[in-house]
Jmol script that loads the backbone (N, CA, C; Angstrom):
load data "model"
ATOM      1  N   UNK A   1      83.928  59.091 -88.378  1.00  0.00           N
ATOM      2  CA  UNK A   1      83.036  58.172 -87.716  1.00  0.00           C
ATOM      3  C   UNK A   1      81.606  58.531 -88.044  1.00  0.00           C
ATOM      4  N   UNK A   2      81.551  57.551 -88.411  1.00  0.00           N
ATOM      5  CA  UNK A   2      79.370  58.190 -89.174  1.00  0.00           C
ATOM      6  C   UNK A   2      78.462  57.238 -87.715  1.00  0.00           C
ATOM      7  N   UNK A   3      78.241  57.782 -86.558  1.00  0.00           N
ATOM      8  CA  UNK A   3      77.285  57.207 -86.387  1.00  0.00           C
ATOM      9  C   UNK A   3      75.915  57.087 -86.356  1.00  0.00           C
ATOM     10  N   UNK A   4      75.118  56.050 -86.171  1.00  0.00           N
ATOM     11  CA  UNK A   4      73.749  56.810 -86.987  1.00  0.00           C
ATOM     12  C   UNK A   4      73.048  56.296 -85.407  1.00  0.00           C
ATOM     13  N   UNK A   5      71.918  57.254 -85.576  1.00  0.00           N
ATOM     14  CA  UNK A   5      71.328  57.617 -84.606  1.00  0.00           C
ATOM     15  C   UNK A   5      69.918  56.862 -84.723  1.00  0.00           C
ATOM     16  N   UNK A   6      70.079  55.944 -83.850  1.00  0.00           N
ATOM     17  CA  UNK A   6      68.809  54.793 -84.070  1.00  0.00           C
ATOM     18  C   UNK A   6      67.721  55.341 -82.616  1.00  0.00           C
ATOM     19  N   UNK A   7      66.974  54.465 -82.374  1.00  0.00           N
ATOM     20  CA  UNK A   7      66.046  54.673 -80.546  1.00  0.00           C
ATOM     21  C   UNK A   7      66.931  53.875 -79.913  1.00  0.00           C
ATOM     22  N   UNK A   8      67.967  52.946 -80.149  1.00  0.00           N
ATOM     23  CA  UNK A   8      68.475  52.255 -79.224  1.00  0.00           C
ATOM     24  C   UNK A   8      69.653  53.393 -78.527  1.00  0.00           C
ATOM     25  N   UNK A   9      69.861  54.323 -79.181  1.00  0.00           N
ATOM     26  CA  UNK A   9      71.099  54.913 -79.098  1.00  0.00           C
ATOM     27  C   UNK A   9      70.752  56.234 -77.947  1.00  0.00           C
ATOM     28  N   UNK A  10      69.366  56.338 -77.956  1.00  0.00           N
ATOM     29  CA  UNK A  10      69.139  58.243 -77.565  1.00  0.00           C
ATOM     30  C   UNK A  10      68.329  57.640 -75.835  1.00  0.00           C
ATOM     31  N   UNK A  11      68.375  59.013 -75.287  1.00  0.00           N
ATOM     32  CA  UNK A  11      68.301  58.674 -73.884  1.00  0.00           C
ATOM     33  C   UNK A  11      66.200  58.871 -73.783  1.00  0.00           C
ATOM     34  N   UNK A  12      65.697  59.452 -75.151  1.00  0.00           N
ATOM     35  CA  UNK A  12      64.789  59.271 -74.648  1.00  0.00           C
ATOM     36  C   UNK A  12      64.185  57.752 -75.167  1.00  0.00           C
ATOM     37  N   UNK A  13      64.478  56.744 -75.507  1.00  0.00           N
ATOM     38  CA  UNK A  13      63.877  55.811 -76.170  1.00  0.00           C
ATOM     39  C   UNK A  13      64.711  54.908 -74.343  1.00  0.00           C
ATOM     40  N   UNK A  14      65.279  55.056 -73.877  1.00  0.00           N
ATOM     41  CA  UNK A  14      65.586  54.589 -72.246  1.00  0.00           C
ATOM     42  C   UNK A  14      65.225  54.892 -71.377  1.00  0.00           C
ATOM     43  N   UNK A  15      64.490  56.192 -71.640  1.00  0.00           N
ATOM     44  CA  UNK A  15      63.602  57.067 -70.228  1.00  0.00           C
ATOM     45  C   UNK A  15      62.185  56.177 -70.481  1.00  0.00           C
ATOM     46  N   UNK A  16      61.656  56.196 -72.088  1.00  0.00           N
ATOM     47  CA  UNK A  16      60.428  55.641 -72.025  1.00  0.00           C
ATOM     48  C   UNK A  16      60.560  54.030 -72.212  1.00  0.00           C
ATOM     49  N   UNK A  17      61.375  53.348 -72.179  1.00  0.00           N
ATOM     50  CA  UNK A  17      61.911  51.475 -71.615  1.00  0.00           C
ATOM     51  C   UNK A  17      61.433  51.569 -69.962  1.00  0.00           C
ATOM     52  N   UNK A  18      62.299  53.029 -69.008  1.00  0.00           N
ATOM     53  CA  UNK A  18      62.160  52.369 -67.724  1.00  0.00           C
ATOM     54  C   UNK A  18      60.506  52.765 -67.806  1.00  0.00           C
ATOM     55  N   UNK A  19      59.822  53.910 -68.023  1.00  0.00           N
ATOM     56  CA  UNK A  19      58.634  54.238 -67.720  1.00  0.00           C
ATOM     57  C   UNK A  19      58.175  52.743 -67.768  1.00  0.00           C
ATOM     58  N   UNK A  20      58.092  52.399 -69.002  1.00  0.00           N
ATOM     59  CA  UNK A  20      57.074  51.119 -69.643  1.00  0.00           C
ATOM     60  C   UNK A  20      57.606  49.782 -68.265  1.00  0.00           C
ATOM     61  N   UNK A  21      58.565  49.832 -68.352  1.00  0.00           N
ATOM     62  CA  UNK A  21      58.695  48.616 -66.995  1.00  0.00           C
ATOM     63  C   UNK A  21      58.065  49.470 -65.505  1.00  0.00           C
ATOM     64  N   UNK A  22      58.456  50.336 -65.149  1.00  0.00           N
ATOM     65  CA  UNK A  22      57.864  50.265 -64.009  1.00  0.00           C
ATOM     66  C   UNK A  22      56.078  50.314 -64.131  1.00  0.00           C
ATOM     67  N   UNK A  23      55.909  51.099 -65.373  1.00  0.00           N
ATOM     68  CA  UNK A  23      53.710  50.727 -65.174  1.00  0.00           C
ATOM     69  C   UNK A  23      53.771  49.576 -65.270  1.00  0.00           C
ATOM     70  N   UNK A  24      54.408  48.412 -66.162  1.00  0.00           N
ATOM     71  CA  UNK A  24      53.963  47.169 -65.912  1.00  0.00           C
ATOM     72  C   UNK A  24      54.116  46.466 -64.333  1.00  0.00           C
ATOM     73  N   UNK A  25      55.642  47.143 -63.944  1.00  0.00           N
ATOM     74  CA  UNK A  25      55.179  46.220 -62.600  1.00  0.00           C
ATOM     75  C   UNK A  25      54.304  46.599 -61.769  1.00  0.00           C
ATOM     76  N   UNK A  26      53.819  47.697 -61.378  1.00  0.00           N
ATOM     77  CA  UNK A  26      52.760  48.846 -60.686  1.00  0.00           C
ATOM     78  C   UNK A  26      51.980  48.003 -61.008  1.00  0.00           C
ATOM     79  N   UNK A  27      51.200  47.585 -62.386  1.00  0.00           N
ATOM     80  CA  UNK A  27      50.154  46.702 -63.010  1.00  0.00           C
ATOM     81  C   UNK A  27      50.434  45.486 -62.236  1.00  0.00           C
ATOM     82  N   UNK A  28      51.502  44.667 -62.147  1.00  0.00           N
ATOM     83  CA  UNK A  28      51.584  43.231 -61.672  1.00  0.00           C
ATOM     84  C   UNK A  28      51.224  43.619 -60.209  1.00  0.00           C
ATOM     85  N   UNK A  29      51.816  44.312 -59.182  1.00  0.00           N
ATOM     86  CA  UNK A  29      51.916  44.420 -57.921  1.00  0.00           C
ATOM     87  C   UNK A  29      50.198  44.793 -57.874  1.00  0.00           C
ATOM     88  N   UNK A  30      49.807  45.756 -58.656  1.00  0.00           N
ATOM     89  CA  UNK A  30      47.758  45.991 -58.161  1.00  0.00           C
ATOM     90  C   UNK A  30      47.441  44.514 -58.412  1.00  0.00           C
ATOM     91  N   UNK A  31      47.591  43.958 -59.483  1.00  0.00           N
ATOM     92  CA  UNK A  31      47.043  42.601 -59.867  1.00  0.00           C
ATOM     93  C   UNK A  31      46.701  41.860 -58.161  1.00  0.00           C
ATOM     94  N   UNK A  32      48.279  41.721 -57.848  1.00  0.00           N
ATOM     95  CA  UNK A  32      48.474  41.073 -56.640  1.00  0.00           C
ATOM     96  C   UNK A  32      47.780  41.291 -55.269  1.00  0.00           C
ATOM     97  N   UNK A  33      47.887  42.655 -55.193  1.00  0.00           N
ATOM     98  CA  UNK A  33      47.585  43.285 -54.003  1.00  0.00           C
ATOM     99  C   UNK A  33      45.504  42.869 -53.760  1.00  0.00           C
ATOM    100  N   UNK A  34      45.322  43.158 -55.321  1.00  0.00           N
ATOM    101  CA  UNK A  34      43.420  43.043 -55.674  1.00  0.00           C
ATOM    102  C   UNK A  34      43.245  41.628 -55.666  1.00  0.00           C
ATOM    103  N   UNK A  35      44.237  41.152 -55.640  1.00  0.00           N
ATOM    104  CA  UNK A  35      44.368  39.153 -55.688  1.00  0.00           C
ATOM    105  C   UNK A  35      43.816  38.279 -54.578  1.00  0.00           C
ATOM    106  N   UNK A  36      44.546  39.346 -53.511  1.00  0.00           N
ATOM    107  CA  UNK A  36      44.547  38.837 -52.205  1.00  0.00           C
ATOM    108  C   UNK A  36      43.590  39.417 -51.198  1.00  0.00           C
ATOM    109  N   UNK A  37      42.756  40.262 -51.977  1.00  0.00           N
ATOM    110  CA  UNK A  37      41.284  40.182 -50.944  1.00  0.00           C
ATOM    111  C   UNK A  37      40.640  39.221 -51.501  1.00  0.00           C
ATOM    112  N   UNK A  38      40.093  38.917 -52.747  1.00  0.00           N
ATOM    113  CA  UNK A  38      39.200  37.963 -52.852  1.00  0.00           C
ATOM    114  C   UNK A  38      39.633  36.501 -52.075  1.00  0.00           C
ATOM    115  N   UNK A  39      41.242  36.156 -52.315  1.00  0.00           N
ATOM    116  CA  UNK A  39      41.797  35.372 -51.341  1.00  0.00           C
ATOM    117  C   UNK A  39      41.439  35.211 -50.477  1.00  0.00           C
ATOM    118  N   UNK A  40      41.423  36.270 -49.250  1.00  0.00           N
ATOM    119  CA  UNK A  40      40.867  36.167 -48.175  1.00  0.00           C
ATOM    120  C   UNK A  40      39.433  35.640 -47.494  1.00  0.00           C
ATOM    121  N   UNK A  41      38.938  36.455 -48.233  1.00  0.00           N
ATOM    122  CA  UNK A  41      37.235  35.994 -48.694  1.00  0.00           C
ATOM    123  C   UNK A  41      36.994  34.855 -48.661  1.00  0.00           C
ATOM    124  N   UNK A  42      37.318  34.293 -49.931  1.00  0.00           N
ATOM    125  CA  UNK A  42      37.384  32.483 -50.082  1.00  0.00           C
ATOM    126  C   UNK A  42      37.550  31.732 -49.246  1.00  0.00           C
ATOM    127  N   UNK A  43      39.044  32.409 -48.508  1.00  0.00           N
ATOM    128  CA  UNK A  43      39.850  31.387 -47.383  1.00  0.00           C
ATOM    129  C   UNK A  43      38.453  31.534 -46.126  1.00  0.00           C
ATOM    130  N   UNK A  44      38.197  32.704 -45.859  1.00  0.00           N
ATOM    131  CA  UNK A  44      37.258  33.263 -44.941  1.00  0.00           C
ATOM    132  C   UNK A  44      35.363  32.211 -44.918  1.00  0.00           C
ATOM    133  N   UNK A  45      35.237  32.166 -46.183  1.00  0.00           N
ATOM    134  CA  UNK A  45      33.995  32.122 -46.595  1.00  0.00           C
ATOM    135  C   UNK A  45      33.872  30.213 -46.784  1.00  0.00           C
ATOM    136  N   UNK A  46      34.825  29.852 -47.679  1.00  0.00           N
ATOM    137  CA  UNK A  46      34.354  28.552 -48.032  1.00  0.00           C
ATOM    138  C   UNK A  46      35.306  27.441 -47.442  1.00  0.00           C
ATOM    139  N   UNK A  47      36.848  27.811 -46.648  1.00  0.00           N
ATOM    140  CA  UNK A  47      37.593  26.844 -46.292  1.00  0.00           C
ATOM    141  C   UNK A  47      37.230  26.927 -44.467  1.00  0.00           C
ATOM    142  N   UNK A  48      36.657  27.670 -44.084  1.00  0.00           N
ATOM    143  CA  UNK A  48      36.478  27.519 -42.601  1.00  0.00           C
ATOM    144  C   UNK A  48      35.146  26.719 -42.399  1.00  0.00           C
ATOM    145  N   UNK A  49      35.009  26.356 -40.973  1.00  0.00           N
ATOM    146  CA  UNK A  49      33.495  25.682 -41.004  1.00  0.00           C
ATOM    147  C   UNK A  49      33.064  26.596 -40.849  1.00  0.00           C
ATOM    148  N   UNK A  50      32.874  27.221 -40.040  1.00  0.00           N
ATOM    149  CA  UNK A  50      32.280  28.483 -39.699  1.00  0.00           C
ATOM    150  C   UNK A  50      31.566  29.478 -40.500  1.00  0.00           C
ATOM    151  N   UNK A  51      30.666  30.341 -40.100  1.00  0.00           N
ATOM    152  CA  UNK A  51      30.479  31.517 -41.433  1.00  0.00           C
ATOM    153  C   UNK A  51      31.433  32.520 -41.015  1.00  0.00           C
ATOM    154  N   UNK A  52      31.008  33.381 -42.227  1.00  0.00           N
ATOM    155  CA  UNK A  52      32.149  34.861 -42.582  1.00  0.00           C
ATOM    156  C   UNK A  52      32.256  35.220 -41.510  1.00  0.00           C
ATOM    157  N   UNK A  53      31.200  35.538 -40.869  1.00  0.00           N
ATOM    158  CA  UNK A  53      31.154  36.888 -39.072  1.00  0.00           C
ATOM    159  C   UNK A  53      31.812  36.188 -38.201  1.00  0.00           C
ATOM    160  N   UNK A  54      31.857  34.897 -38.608  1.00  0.00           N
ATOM    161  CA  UNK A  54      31.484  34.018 -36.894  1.00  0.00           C
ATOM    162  C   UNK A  54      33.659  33.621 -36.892  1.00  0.00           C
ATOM    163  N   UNK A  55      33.881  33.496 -38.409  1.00  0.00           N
ATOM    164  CA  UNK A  55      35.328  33.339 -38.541  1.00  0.00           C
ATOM    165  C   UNK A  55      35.695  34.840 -38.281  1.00  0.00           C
ATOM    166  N   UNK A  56      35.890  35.912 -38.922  1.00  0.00           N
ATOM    167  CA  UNK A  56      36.182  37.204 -38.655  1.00  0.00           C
ATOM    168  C   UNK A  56      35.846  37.465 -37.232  1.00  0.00           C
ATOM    169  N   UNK A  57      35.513  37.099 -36.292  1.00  0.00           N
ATOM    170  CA  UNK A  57      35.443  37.680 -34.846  1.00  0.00           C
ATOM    171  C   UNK A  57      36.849  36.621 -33.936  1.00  0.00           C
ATOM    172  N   UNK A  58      36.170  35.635 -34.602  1.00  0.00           N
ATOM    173  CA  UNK A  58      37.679  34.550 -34.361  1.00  0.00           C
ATOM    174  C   UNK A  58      39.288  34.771 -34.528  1.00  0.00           C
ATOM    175  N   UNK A  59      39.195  35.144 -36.090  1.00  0.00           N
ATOM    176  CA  UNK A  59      40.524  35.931 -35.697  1.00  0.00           C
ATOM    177  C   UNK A  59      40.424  37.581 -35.541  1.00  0.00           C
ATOM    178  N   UNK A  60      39.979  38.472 -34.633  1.00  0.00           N
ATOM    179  CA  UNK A  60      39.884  39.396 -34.319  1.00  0.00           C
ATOM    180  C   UNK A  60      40.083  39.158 -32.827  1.00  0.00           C
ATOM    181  N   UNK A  61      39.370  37.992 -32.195  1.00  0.00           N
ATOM    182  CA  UNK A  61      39.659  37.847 -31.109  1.00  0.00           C
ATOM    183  C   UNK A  61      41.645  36.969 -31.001  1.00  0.00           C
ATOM    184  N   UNK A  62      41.673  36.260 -31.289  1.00  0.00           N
ATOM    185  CA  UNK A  62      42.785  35.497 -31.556  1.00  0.00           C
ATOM    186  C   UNK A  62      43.964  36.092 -31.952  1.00  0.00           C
ATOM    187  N   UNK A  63      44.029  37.288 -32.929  1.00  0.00           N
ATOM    188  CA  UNK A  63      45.009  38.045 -33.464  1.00  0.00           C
ATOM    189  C   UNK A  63      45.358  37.296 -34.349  1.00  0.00           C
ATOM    190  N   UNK A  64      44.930  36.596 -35.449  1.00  0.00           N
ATOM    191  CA  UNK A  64      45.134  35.449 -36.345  1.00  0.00           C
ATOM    192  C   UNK A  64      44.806  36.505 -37.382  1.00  0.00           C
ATOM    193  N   UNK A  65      45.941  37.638 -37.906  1.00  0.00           N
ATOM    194  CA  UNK A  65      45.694  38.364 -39.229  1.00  0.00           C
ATOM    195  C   UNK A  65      47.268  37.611 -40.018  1.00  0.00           C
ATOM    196  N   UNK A  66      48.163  37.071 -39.448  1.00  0.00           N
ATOM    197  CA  UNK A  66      49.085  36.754 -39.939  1.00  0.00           C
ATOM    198  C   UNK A  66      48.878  35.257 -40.659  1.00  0.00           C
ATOM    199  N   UNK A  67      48.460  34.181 -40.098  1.00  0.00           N
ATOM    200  CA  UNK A  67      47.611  33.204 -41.051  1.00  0.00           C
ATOM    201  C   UNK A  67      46.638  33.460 -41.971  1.00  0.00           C
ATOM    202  N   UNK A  68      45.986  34.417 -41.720  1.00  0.00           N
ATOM    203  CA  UNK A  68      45.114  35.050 -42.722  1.00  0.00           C
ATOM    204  C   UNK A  68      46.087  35.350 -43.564  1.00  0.00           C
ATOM    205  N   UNK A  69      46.832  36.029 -43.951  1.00  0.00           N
ATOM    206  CA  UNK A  69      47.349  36.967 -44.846  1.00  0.00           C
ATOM    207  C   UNK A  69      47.717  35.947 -45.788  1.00  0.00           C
ATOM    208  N   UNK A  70      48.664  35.491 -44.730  1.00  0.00           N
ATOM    209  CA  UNK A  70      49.401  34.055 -45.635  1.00  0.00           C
ATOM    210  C   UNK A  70      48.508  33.501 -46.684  1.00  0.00           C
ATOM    211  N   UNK A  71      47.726  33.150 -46.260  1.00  0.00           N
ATOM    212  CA  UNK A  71      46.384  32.342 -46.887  1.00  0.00           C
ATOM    213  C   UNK A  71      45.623  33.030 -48.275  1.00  0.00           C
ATOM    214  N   UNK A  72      45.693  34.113 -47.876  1.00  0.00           N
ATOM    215  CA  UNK A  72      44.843  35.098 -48.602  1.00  0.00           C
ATOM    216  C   UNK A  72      46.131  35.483 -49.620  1.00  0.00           C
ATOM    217  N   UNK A  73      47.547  35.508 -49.736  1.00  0.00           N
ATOM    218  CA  UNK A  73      48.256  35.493 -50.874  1.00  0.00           C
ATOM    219  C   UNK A  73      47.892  34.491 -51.692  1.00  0.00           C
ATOM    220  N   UNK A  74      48.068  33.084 -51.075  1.00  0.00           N
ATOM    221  CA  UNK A  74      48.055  32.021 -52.156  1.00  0.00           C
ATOM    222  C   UNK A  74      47.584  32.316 -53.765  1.00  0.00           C
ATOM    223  N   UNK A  75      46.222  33.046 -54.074  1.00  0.00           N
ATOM    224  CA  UNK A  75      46.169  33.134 -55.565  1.00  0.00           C
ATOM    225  C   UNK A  75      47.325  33.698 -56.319  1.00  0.00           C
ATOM    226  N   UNK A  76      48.086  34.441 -55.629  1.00  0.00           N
ATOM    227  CA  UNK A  76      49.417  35.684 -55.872  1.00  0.00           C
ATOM    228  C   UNK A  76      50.496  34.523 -56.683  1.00  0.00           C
ATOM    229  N   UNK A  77      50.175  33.223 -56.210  1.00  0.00           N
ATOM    230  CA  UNK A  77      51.227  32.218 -56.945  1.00  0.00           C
ATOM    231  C   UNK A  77      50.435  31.689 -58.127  1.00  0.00           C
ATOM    232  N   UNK A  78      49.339  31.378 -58.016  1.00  0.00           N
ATOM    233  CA  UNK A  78      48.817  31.394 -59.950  1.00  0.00           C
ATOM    234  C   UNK A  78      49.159  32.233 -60.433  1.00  0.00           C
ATOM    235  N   UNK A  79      48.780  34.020 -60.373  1.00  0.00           N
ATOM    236  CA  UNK A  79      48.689  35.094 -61.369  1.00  0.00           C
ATOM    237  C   UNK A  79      50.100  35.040 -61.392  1.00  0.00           C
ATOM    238  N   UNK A  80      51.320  35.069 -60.744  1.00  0.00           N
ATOM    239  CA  UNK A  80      52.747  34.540 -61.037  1.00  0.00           C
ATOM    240  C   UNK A  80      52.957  33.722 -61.876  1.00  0.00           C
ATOM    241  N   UNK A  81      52.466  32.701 -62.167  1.00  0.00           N
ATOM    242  CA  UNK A  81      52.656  31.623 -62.875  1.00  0.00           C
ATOM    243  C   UNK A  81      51.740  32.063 -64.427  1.00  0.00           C
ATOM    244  N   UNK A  82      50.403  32.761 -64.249  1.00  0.00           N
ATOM    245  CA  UNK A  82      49.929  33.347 -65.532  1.00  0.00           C
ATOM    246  C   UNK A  82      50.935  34.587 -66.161  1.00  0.00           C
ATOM    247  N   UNK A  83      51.000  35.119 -65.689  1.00  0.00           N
ATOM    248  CA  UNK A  83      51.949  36.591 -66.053  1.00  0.00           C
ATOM    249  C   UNK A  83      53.221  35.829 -67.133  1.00  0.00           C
ATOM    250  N   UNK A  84      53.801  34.706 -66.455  1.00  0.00           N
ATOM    251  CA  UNK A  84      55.226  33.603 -66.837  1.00  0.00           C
ATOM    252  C   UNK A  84      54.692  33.591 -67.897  1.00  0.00           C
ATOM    253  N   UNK A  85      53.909  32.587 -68.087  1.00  0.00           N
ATOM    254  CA  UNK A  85      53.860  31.874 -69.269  1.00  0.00           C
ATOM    255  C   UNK A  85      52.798  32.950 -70.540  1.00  0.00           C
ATOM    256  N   UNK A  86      52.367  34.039 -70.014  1.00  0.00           N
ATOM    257  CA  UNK A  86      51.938  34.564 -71.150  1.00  0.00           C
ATOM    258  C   UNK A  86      53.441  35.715 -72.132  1.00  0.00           C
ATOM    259  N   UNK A  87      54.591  35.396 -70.824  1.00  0.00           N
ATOM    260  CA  UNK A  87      55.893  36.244 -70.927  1.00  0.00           C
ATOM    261  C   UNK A  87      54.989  37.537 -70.462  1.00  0.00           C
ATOM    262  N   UNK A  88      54.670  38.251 -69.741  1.00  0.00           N
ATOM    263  CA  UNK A  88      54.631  39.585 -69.327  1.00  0.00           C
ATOM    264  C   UNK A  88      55.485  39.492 -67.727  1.00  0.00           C
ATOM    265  N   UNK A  89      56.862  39.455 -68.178  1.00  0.00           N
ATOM    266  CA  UNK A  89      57.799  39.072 -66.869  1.00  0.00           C
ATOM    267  C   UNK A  89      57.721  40.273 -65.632  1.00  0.00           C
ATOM    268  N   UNK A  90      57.861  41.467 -66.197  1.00  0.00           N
ATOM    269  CA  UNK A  90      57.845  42.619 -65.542  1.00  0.00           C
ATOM    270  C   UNK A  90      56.359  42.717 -64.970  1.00  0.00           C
ATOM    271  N   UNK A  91      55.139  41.988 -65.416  1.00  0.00           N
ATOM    272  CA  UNK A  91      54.097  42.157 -64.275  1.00  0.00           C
ATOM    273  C   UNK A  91      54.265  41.163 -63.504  1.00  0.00           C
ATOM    274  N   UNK A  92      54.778  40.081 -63.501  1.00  0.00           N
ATOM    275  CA  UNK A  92      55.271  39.314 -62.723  1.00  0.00           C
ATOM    276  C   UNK A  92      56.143  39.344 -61.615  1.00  0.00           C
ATOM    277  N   UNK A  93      57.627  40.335 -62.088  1.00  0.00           N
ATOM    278  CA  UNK A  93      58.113  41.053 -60.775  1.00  0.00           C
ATOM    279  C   UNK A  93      56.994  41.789 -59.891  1.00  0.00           C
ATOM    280  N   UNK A  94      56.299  42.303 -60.462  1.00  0.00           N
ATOM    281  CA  UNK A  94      55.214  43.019 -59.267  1.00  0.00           C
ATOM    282  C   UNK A  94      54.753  42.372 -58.715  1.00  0.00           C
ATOM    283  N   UNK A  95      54.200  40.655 -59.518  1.00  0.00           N
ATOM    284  CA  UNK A  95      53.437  40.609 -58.346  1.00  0.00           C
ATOM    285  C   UNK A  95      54.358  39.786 -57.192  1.00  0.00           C
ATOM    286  N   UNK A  96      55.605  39.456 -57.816  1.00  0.00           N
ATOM    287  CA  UNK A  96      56.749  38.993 -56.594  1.00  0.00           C
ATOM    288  C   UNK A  96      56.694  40.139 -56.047  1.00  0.00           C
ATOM    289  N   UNK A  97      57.072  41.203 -55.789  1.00  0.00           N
ATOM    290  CA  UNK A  97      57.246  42.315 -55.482  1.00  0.00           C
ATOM    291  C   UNK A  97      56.129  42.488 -53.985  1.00  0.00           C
ATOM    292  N   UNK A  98      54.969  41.886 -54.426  1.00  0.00           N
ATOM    293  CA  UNK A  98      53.765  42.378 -53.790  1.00  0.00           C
ATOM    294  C   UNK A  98      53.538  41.048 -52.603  1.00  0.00           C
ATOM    295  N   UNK A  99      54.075  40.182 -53.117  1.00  0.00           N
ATOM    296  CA  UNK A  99      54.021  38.624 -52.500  1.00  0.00           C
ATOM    297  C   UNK A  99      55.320  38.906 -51.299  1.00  0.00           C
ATOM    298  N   UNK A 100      55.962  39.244 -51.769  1.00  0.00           N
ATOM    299  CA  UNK A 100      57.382  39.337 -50.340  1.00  0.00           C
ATOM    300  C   UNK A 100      56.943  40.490 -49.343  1.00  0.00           C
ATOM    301  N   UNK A 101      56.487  41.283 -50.058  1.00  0.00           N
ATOM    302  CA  UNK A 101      55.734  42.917 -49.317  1.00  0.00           C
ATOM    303  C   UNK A 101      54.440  41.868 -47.925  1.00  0.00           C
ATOM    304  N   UNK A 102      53.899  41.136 -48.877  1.00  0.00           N
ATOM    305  CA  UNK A 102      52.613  40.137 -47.638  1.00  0.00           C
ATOM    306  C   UNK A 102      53.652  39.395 -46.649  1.00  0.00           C
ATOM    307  N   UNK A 103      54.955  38.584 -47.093  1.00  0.00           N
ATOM    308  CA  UNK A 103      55.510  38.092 -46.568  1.00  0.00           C
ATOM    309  C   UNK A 103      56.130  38.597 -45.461  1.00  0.00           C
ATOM    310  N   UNK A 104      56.566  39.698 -46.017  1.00  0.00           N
ATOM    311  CA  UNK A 104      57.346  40.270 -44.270  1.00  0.00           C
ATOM    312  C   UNK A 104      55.961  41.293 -43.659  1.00  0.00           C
ATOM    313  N   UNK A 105      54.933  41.794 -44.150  1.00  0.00           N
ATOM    314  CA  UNK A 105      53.704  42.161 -43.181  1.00  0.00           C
ATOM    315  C   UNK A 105      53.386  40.999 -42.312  1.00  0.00           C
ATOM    316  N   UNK A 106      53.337  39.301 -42.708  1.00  0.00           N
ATOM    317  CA  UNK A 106      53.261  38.065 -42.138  1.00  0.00           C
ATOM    318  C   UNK A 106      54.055  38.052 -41.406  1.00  0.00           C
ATOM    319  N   UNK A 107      55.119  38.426 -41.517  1.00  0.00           N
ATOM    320  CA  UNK A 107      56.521  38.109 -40.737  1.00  0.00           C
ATOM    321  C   UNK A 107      56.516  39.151 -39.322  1.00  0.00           C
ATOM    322  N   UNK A 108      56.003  40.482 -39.412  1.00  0.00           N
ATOM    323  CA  UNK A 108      55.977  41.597 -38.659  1.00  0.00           C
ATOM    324  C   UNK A 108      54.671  41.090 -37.608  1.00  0.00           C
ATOM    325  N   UNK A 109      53.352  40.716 -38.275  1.00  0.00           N
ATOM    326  CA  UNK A 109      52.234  40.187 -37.562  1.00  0.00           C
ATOM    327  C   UNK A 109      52.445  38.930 -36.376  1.00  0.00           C
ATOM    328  N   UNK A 110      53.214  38.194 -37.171  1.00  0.00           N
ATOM    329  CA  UNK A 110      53.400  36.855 -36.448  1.00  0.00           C
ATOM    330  C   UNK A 110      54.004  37.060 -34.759  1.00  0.00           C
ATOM    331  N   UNK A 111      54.811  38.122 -35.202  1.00  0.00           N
ATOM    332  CA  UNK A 111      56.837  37.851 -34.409  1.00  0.00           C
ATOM    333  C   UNK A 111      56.087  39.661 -33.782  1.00  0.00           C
ATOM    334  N   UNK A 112      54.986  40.146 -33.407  1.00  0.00           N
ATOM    335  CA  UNK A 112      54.607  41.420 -32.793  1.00  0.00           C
ATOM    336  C   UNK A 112      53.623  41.119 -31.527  1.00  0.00           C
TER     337      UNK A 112
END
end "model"
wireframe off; spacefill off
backbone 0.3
color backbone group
């Protein structure tokens, strides 16, 4: 039996496959996570009537961090949709990864 010994075959050319997927998703999930402050901001700054202080005391008084959050993901579904179509799938699991992570913090905020 001659077999020949390619990178597909040896365990270190599979140690450095998982490395390379998990920095990419680490990369997708920061993407996400850095996504969703400016999110907030925006949602905070230009979709309320209100100004920044005068909304931020509102939900501080109210306990309204769980509509916030929600809100403040939304860009998390473009950079999903950029990651797709440039094919970098594995930063894309991150930033799913990072989007369900807001979802059940939403879910814990809401239902506490």
């Amino acid at each position: 039996m001659n077999k020949e010994i390619s990178p597909e075959n040896t365990s270190k050319f599979q140690v450095r496959t998982k490395k390379f997927i998990r920095k990419e998703m680490v990369i997708g999930f920061l993407v996400s996570v850095f996504a969703t402050f400016p999110g907030a901001f925006l949602y905070l700054e230009f979709l309320s009537k209100k100004g920044f202080d005068q909304t931020w005391k509102m939900i501080e008084e109210g306990s309204l961090y769980a509509p916030l959050l929600a809100m403040a993901a939304l860009p998390n579904l473009f950079i999903f949709f950029i990651f797709i179509k440039k094919q970098q799938d594995y930063r894309a699991r991150g930033v799913l990864m990072a989007s369900i992570l807001a979802a059940l913090i939403t879910f814990v905020l809401k239902f506490s």
